[in-house]
C-alpha positions in Angstrom: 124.9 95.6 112.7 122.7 98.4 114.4 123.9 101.4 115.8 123.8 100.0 119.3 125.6 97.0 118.3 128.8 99.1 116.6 128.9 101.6 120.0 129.1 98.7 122.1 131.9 96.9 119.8 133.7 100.4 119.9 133.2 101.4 123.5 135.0 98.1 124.2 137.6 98.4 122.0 138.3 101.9 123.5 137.8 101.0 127.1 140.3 98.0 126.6 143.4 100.0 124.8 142.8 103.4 127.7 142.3 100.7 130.3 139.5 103.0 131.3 135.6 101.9 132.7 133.3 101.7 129.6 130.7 104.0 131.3 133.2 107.4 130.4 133.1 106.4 126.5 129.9 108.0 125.0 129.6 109.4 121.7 130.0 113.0 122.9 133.6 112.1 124.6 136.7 113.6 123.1 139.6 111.0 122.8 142.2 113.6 124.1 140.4 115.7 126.1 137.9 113.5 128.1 139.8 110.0 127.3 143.1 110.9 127.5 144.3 109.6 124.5 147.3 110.8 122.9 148.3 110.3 119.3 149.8 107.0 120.0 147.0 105.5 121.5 144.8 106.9 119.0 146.6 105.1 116.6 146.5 102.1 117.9 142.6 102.8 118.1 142.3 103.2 114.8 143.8 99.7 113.9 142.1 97.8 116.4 138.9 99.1 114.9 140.3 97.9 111.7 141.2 94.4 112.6 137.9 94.1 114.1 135.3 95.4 112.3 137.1 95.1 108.5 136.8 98.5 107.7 140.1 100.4 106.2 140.4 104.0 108.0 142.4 106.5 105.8 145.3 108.0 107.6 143.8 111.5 107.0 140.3 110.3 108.1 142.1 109.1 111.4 143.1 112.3 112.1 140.1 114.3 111.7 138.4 111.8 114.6 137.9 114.3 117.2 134.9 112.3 119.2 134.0 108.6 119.6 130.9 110.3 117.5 133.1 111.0 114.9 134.9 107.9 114.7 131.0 105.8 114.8 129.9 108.1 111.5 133.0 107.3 109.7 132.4 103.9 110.4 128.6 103.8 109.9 129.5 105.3 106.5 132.2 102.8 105.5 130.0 99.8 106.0 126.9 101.3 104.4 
């Protein structure tokens, strides 16, 4: 899956569980602070991203996602 393909399958994902337009989900966004995301929903983020793409996302790994950026690296690295 390329790059552009993973951002797009994640940009979805987020823009779906925020109920929020696709086009304010770029790498660069912040889940709490430019998404609005609170721990909940990043939570339920996290396993939707799971079930999805068949990755497993460590609790502590979770946590440490502070960008969508952040949460494409981990991923990039976990399927590699």
């Amino acid at each position: 899956m390329s790059d552009e393909e993973l951002f797009a399958k994640i940009q979805k994902l987020i823009a779906e569980k925020l109920e929020i337009d696709e086009s304010k989900i770029t790498p660069a966004a912040s889940f709490r602070g430019d998404l609005g995301a609170d721990s909940l929903d990043t939570y339920e983020l996290v396993y939707a991203i799971e079930e999805e793409l068949g990755v497993q996302i460590p609790d502590d790994k979770a946590n440490e996602f502070e960008t969508v950026g952040d949460a494409l690296n981990f991923i990039k690295s976990a399927q590699a």
